[in-house]
Structure formats: structure tokens, C-alpha cells
N, C-alpha and C positions, 0 to 999 in steps of 0.2 A: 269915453276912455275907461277902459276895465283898471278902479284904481287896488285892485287885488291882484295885480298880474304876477306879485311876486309872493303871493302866498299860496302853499304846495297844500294839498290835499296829503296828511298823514292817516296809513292804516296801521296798527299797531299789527307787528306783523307775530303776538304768539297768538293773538285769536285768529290766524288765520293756517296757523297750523294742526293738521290735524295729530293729535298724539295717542300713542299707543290705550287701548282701556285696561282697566285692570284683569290681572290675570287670575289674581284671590280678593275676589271683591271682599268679603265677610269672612269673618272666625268660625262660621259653620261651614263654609268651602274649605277651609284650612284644614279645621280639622281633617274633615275628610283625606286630602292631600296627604296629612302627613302619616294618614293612618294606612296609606298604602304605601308609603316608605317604612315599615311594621313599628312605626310611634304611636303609639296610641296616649292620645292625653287629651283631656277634658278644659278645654279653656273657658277663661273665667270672662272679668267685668275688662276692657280696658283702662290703661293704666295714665295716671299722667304725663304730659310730654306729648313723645311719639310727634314732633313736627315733621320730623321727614320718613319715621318709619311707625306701624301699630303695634303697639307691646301691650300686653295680655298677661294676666296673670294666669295659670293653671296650675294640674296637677297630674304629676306621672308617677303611676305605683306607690302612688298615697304622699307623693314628696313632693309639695311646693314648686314648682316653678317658674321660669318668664318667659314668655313664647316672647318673639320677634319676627314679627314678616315687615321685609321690604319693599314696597312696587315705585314705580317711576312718580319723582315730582314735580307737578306740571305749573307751571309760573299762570299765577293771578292777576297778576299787573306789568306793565311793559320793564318794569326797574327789574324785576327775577328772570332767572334762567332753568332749565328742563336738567334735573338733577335725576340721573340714572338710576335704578335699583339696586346696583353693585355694591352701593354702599352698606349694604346690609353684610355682604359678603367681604366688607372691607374690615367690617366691625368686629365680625367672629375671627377673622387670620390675626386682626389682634389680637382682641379676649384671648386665643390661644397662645398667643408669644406672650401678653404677662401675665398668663396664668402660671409661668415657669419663674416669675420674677418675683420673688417673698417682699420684698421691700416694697412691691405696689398692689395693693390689694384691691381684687378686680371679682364680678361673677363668674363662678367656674362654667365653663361652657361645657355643656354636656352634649350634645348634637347640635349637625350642623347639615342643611341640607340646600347645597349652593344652587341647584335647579332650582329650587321654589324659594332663594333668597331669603330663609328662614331658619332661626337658632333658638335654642334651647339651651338655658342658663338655669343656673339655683338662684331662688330665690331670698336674697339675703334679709330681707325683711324679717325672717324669721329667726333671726338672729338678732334681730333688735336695733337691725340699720332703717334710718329713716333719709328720708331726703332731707338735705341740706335749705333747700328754696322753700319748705314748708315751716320748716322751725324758723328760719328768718321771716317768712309772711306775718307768723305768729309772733312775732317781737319776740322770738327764744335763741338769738345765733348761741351757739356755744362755743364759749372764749376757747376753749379747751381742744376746738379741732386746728385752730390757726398752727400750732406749730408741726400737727399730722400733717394737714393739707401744703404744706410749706414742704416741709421734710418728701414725701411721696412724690411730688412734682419734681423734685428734685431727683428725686432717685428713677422716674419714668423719662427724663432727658438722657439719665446718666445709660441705663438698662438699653436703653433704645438705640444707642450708639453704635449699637453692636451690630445692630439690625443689616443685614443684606438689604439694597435697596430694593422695594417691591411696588409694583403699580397700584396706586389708590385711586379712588373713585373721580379722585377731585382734585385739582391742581393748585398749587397758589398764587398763581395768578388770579386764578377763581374766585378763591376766597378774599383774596386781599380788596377784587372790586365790591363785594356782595359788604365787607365791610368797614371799608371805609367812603363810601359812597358819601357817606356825611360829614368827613372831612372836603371832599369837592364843592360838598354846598357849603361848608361855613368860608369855605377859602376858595375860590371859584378862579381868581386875578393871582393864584400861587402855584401855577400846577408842578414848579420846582418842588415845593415842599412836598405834594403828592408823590412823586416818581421816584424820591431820594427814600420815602416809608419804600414804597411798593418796592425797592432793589432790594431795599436791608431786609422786609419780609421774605421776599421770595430767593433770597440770599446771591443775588449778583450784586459787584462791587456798586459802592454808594456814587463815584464818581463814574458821570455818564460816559466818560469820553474812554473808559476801561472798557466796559461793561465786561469785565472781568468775572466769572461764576465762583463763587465761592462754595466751599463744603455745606452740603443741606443735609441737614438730618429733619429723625421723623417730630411733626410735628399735631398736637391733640389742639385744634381752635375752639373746642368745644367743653374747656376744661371750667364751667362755671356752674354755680348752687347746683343749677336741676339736673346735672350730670353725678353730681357726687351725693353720696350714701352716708350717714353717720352715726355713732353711738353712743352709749353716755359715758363712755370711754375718751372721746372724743375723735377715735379711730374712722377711717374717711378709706370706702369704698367708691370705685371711677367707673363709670357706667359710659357706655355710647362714643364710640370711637366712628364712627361711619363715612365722616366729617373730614375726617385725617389728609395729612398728605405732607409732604417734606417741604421744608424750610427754613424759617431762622427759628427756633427752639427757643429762645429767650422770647419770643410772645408768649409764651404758656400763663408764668406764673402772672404778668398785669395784666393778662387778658382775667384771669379769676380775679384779681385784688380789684378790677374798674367794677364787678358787681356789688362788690361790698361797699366801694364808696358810693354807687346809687343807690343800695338799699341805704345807706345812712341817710341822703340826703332825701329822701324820700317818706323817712323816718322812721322807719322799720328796724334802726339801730342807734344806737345816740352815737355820738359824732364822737366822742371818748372812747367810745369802744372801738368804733372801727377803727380809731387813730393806732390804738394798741393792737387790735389786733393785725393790721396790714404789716405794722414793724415787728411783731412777733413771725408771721410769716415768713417774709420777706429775712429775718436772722435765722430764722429754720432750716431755709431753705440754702442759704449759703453753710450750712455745718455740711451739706451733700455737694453743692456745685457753686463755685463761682459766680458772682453777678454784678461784674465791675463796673460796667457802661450804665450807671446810671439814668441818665438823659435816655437813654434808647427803655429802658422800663417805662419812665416819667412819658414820654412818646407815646407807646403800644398803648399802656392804662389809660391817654386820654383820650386816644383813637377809639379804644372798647365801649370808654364813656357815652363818647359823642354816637358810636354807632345803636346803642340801648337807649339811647339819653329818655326818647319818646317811648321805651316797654316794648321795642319788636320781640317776640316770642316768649316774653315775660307775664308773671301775673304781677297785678298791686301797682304799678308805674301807669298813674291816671290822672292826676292832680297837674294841670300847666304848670306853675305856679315853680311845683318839684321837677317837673320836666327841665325846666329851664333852668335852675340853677344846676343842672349835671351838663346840659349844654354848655352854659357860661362857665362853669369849669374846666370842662376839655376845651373849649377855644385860647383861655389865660394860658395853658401848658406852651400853645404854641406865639400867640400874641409875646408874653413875657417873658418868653425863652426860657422855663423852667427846667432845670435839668439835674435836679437831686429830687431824692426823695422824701426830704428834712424839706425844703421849698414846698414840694408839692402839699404836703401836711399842712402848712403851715396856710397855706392857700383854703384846702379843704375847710380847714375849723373856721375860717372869718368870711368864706362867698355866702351871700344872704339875697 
């Protein structure tokens, strides 16, 4: 008697797709490319980041700037999915809607060349912006950008509102499995809890038996450290939109504040600090926009938690040890019903 008769043969079915190769394998094909759209510019070393797109420093007619090519991204492991090149092209039609908006300060997009998925921005570094994910690696946050990066966020829901709806790369349904996947594995026996995130993310009614669509605006899930620019001002530049796509808007600001409390607990920032600065934020932020529903912040920030908890696309997050108390944080949000932001604080300073 065959006592395997009920165990199935699994092929993971993205090794068995063949996918597109690249169209600009290297920076010396680009170049070339772009110098027959009459760009001529001289690219540099690659830059930090770049997980889904390569960004290059260079220089055109003696000025600074940050090349960007996009090509197709092809999943590693069966949990990812095959993320389009458009997204390059999602990022410049932004860059150019708030580059017209003074209250969020963005690279100015100087060319843009949607065939070759490819943009040409100023390089604000030379202005004295630095990344945010580097000064914090450094144990340097500066207290000073909490109530910029507060305030902007604020004013980039508000600006965006305006926005005609337009097609993005990436849907929120998308985004919503890519991350919270790690809410299914801490709560696997809750999938109520999952479906009731996934409507309010993707902005159809919370109760299932509606399923009622509610108003989506645009929404940035990629508003954390290594996206944002800053300077001893404490003035906070937003880089890499690609990501984008319409939904519920009030993720924005806990999805940035669940990084601060990982670097703290990580230790990258003493636990005083972030305390202060998440509540300087977070009062910044409402002198621009409203942010009643407490419990649905307290929600998103422990979601963002538990999705970083382990360092996906992070540096510095490598110690078990700190892994696990940013796990065991985001799980008490939802175990203990947390639903202020005075709670969640309070929570933060005493998980060891």
C-alpha cells in the first residue's frame, strides 16, 4: 500500500516560467540608449536601495544628477510575484505632479524617457540632503526632521486629493498581500482579522456583507528612512514613488513611524527618543490633516512592524534577539486590542 497516496508532487510554478531578460542589462548600454534620445550624460557608481529599480549617480552639463532605469522584477522565491517595469514610469508622472506642490519637497524631474523606463532627476545631495536610513544606521536620527517628515506627509495626502485617478503599476490588493503576509503567519486561526486590514487598506467597507467601495485616494507605501532625503535643517526630501497606488491614505504616516520604532528596538535609537519623536510626528502631522481613528494607525504601525520585523529590504536588522521583540510588539497590538497611541507608547518602552 502506497502510504504517500495523498501527498502531491509541488512545482513551484515561478521557476517554471520563463520571464522577459533585460532590455538594459548595465549603465554602459543605458548610457548609450539615452544618448540616442540626444541625453548625453556620463553615469556614475550605483546608488543605494534600487530594490526594484538601479539608480546611478551622474552628471549632465557639469550638473549632478540621478539616473533611474527600471526593468521587470522577477520573484526569487514562491512567496514574491513578477513586478512590471512601469513602475519606473509610475514614479516620474508622480515626481512630476509634486514637483508643482511647494509643501512636499520632491527631486525635480528633468527628463523622462517612458520607452526605456528611464528618468533623470537633480541630485539633491548636493544640497546637503542625506538619507534618512544612513543617519539612523549611524545612531544620528535627527530629532529635528519628526515634525518636517510629519508635516509633508501630511500635506502629500492632502495635495494628492486632487489628483484625477490614474493607473499605477500596482494595485492594493497587491500590496496589501506582499505585506502583510506576516500577519497570516502570526494569526493563521484569524483570517477575520486579515480581510477586515485588507477592505480598510484597500478601502472597501470593513463589514463584509456591504462590501461597499469606498473613496481611495493616492496612496505612497513606500514612505520610510531609505525613501526620504534630509538636512541639518531637518527639511525631509521623498524620493521613489514606483510603488504607489490608490487606497486608504491613513497608512502612510504608521507605515514610516513602525520603522522608527524598529530602529529603536534594534537600537539604533534609545527608546526616549523615538517615544518623542513618533508623538512630535504624529502632532505635526495633524496641524495639516486629521487623524481621528486612532486604533486603525495603532493597526497599520503594527502590520509595517511585523512585516520588517525580520529586516526585508533593510540594513542593520540581524540580531534574533531584536527581531523578535519588534515581532512580539506587532502581535500585543492585535492580541491586547491596542487602539491609542498613548497604549501603544506605553507598550513600546516596557517589551524586553
Amino acid at each position: 500500500m502506497n502510504k504517500n497516496i495523498y501527498v502531491l508532487p509541488v512545482g513551484f510554478t515561478f521557476r517554471e516560467i520563463k520571464y522577459p531578460e533585460p532590455e538594459i542589462p548595465n549603465k554602459d548600454i543605458l548610457m548609450k540608449r539615452l544618448k540616442l534620445k540626444k541625453a548625453v550624460v556620463k553615469i556614475g557608481k550605483e546608488l543605494k536601495g534600487g530594490t526594484v529599480s538601479q539608480v546611478y549617480e551622474g552628471e549632465m552639463d557639469g550638473t549632478p544628477v540621478v539616473v533611474k532605469h527600471t526593468e521587470n522584477t522577477t520573484p526569487e522565491n514562491p512567496h514574491e510575484f513578477f513586478i512590471p517595469n512601469d513602475g519606473g514610469n509610475t514614479d516620474a508622472k508622480i515626481l512630476k505632479l509634486l514637483n508643482k506642490v511647494a509643501e512636499v519637497k520632491t527631486p525635480k524631474l528633468i527628463l523622462h524617457f517612458p520607452k526605456l523606463t528611464t528618468h533623470i532627476m537633480e541630485d539633491v545631495r548636493s544640497d546637503g540632503f542625506q538619507l534618512l536610513s544612513d543617519k539612523i544606521i549611524k545612531k544620528k536620527l535627527p530629532l529635528n526632521t519628526a515634525e518636517h517628515i510629519g508635516r509633508s506627509l501630511a500635506n502629500l495626502a492632502k495635495a494628492s486629493r486632487e489628483w484625477m485617478d490614474f493607473r499605477t503599476n500596482e494595485s492594493a490588493q497587491i500590496s496589501f498581500y506582499e505585506r502583510a503576509a506576516e500577519l497570516l503567519v502570526a494569526f493563521p486561526n484569524n483570517l477575520k482579522l486579515y480581510y477586515a486590514l485588507e477592505k480598510r487598506f484597500t478601502q472597501y467597507d470593513v463589514d463584509p456583507e456591504k462590501q461597499e467601495k469606498l473613496k481611495r485616494f493616492f496612496v505612497w507605501p513606500d514612505c520610510h528612512p531609505k525613501n526620504m532625503l534630509v538636512n541639518r535643517d531637518g527639511e525631509v526630501v521623498f524620493i521613489d514613488f514606483g510603488r504607489s497606488h490608490w487606497g486608504d491614505q491613513r497608512y502612510m504616516l504608521p507605515n514610516f513611524l513602525a520603522h522608527i520604532v524598529l530602529y529603536a528596538l534594534n537600537g539604533y535609537i534609545k527608546r526616549s527618543d523615538a517615544e518623542k519623536f513618533v508623538q512630535k510626528c504624529i502632532k505635526s502631522y495633524r496641524t495639516v490633516e486629521t487623524y481621528e481613528d486612532e486604533k486603525v494607525l495603532v493597526e497599520y504601525l503594527a502590520t509595517e512592524l511585523m512585516h520588517r520585523a525580520h529586516g526585508k529590504y533593510l540594513t542593520g536588522i540581524e540580531k534574533a534577539e531584536y527581531k523578535l521583540l519588534a515581532w512580539q510588539l506587532g502581535m500585543k497590538v492585535f492580541d491586547e486590542k491596542i487602539n491609542t497611541v498613548k497604549k501603544f507608547l506605553s507598550v513600546f518602552k516596557k517589551v524586553k
